[in-house]
Backbone as numpy.savetxt, mean C-alpha at the origin, in Angstrom:
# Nx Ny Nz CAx CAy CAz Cx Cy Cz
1.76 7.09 -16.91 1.22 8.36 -16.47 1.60 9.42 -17.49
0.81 10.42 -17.88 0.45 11.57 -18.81 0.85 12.96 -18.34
1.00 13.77 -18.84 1.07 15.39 -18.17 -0.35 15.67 -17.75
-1.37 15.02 -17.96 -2.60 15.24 -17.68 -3.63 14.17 -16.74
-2.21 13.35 -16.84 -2.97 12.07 -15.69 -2.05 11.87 -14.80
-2.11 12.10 -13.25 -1.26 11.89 -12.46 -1.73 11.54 -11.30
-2.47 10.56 -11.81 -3.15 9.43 -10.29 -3.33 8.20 -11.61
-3.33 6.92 -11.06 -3.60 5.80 -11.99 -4.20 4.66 -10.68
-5.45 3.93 -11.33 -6.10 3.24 -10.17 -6.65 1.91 -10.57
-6.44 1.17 -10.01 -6.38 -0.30 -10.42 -7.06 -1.01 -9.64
-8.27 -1.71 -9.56 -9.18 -1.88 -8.60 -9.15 -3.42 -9.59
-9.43 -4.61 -8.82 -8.80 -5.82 -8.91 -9.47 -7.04 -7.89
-10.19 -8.56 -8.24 -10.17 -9.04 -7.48 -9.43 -9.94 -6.24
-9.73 -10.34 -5.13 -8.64 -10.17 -4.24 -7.63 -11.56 -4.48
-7.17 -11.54 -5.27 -5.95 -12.62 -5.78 -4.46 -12.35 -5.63
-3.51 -13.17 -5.16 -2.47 -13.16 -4.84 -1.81 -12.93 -6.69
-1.92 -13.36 -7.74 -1.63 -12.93 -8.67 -1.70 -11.98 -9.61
-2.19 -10.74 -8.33 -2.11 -9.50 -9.48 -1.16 -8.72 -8.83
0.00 -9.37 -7.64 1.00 -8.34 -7.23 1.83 -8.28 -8.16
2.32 -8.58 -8.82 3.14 -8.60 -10.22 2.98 -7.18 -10.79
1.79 -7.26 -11.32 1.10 -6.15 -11.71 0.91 -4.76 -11.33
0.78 -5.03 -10.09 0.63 -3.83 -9.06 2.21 -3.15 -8.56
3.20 -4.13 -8.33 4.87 -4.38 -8.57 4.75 -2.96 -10.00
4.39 -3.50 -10.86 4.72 -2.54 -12.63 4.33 -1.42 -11.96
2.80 -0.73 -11.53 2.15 0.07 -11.48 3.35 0.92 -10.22
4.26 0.16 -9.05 4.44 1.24 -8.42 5.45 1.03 -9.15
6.68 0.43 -9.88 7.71 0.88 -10.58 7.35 1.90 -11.20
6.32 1.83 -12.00 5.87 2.96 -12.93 5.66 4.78 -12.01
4.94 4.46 -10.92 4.82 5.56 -10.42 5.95 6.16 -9.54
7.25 5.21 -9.08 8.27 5.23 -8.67 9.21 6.42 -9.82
9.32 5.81 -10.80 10.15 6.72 -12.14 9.16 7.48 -12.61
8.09 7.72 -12.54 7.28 8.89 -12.68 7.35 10.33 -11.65
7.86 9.56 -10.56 7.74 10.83 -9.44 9.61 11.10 -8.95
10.63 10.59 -9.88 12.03 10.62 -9.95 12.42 9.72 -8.34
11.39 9.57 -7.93 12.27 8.76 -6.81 13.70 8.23 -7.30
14.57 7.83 -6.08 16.02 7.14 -6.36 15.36 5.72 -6.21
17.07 5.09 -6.31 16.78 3.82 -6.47 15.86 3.15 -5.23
16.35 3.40 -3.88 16.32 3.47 -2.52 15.02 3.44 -2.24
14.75 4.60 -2.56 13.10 5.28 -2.38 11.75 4.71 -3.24
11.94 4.22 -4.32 11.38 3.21 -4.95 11.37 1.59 -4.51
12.14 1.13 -3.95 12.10 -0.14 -3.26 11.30 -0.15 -2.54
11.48 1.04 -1.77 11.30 1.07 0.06 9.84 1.63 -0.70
9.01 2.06 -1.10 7.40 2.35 -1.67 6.69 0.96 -2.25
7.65 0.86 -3.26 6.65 -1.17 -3.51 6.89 -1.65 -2.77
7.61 -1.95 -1.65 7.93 -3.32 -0.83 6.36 -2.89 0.37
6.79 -1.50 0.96 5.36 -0.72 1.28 4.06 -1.18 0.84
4.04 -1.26 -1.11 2.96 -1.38 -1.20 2.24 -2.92 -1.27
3.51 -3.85 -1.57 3.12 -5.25 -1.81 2.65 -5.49 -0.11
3.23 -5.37 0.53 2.87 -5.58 2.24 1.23 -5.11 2.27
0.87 -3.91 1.92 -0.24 -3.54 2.19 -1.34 -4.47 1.36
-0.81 -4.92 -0.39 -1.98 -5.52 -1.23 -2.10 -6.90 -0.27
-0.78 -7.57 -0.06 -1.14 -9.32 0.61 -1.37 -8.81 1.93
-1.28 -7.71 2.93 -2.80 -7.47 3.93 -4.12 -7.38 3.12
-4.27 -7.00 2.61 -5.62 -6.40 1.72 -6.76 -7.95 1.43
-5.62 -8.49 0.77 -5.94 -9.86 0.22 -5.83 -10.76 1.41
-5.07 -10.96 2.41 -5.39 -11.96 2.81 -5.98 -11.90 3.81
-6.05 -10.56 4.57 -6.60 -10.10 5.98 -7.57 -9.35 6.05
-7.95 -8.69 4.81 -9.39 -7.75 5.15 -10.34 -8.00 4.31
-9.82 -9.22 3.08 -11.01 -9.83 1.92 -10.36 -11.36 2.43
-10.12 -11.76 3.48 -9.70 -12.85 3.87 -9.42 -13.93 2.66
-9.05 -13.53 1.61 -8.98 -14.38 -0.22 -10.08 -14.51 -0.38
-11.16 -13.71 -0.33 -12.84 -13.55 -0.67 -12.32 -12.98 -2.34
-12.00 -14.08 -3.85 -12.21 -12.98 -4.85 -13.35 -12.37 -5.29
-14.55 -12.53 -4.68 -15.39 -11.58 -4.64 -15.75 -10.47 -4.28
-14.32 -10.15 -3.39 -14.26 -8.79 -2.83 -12.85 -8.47 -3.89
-13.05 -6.67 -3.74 -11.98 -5.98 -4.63 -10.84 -5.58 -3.69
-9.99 -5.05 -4.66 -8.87 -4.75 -3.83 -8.35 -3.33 -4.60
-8.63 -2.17 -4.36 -8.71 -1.08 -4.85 -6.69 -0.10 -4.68
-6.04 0.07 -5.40 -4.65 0.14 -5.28 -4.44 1.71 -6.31
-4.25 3.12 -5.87 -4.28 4.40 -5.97 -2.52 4.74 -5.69
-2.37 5.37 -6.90 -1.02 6.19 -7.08 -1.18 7.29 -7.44
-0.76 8.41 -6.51 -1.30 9.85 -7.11 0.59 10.65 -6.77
0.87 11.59 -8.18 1.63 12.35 -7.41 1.23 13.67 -7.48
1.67 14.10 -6.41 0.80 15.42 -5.92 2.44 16.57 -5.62
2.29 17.69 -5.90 0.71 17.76 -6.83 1.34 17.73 -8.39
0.32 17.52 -8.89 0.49 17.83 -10.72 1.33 17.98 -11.11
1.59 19.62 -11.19 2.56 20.08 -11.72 4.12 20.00 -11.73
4.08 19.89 -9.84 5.78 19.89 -10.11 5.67 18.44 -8.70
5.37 17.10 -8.68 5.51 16.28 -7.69 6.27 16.14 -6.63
5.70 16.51 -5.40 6.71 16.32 -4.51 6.82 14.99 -3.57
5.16 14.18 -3.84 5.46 13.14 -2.93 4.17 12.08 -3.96
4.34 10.65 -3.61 3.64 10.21 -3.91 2.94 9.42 -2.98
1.26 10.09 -3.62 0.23 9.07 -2.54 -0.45 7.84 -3.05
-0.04 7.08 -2.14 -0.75 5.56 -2.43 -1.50 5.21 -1.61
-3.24 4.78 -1.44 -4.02 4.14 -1.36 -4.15 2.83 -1.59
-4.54 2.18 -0.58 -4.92 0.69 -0.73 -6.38 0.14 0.22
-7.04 -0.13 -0.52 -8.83 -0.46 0.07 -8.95 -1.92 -0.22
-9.39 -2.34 0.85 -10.20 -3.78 0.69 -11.63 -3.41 1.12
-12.38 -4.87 0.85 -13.77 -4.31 1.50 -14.01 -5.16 2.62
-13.13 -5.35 3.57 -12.54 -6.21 4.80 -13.60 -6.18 6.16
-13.91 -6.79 7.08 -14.10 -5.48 7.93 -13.64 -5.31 8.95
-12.46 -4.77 8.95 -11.83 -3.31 9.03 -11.12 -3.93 10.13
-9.51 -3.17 11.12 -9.12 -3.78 12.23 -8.47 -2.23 12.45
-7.93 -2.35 13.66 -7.73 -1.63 14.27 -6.07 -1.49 14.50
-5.47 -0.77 14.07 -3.83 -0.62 14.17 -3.51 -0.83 16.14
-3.82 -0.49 16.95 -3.51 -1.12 17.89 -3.44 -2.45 18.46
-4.38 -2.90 17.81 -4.29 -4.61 18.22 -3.49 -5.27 17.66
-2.83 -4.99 16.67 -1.65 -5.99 15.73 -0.57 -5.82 16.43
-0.08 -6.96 16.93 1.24 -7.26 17.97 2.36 -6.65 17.16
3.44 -6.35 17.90 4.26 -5.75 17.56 5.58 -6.82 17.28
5.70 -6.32 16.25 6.83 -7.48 15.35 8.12 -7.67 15.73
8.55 -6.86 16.80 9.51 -6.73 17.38 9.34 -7.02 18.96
8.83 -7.33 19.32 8.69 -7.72 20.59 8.77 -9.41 20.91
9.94 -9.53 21.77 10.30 -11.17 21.95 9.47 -12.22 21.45
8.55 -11.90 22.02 7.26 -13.68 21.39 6.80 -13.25 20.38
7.56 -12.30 19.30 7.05 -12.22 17.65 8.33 -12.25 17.13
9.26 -12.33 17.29 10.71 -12.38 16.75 10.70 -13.41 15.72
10.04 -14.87 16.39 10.22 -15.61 15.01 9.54 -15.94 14.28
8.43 -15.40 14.77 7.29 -15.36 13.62 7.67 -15.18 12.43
6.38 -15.59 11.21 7.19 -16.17 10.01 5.93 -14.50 9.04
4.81 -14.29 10.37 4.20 -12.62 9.74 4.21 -11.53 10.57
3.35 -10.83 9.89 3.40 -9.96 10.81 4.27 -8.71 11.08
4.74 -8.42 10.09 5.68 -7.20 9.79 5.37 -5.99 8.61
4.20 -6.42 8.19 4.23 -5.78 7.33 3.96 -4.32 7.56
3.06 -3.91 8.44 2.90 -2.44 8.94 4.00 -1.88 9.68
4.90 -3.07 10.01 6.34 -2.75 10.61 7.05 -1.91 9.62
7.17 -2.20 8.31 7.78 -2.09 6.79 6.93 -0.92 6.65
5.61 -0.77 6.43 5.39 0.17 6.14 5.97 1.94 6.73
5.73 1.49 8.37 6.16 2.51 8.97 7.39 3.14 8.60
8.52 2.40 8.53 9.73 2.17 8.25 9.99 3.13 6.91
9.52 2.32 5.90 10.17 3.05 4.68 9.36 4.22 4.18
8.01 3.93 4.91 7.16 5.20 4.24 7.03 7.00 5.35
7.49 7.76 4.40 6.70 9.13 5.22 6.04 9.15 6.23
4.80 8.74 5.65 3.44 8.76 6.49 2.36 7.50 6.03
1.97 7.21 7.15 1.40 6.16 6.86 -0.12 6.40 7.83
-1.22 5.94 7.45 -2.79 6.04 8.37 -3.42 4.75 7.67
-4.06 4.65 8.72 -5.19 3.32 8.18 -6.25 3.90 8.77
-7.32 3.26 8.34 -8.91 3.84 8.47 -9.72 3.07 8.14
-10.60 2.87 9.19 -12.32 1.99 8.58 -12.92 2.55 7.57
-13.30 2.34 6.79 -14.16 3.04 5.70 -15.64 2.95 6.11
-16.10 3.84 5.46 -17.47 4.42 6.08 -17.83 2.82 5.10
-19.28 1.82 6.02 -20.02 1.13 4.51 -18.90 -0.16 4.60
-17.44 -0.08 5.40 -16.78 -1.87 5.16 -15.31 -1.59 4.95
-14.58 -1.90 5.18 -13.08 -2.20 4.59 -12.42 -1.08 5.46
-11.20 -1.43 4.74 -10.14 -0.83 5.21 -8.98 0.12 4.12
-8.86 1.31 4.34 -7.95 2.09 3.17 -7.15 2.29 4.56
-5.50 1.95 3.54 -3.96 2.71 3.77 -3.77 3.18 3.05
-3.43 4.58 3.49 -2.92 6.14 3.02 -1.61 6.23 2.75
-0.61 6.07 2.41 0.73 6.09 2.44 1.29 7.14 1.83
2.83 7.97 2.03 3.06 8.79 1.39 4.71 8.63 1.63
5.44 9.18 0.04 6.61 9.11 0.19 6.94 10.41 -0.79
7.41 10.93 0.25 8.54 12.10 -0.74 9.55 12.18 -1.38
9.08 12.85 -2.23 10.29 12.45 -3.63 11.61 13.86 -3.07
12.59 13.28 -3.28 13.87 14.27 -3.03 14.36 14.10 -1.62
């Protein structure tokens, strides 16, 4: 990221081998926006949860569908939080129906936590149908 570029967007087919990649992109936007050590974990671990939903639950491993992955810090000039986006072209579910990962008959489940994680380490978190197919998570973490 640039003094003049402060969003970077990586749109990708839906393959389990571009979290690596996407891993660099939030390190990168992690020490771009001074996060601590803490606060940078807790944002990629956020964001890998959201790409293997993306990939395996809303492009069901369709690599013909994309997997669209947005780091913005906002604002510009002086960053106070960073927003991450994540789009599949899925179609679409509904945050109430996903059982709750903590509740006795999900305890030993081996998924199913990942919006658990999200909630957890991130600010703010929204999911949304997209107008036209899929699904975008909004995520946000404040730096300081």
């Amino acid at each position: 990221m640039s003094d003049t570029c402060h969003t970077v967007r990586l749109a990708f087919p839906s393959h389990l081998d571009m979290l690596d990649f996407v891993q660099l992109l939030g390190d990168h936007a992690g020490r771009a926006g001074n996060l601590d050590d803490d606060a940078a974990h807790q944002m990629c671990l956020s964001v890998r949860e959201s790409v293997v939903n993306a990939i395996t639950h809303g492009n069901t491993g369709d690599e013909s569908k994309r997997v669209v992955v947005e780091f913005q810090l906002e604002p510009a000039d002086a960053p106070a939080r960073v927003i991450v986006r994540v789009l599949d072209q899925g179609a679409g579910f509904d945050v109430v129906d996903v059982p709750d990962p903590v509740a006795s008959e999900n305890l030993l489940k081996s998924c199913g936590r990942g919006l658990f994680f999200m909630r957890k380490f991130m600010d703010s978190l929204t999911c949304r149908r997209v107008p036209g197919g899929g699904t975008e998570v909004r995520m946000v973490k404040k730096i300081g």
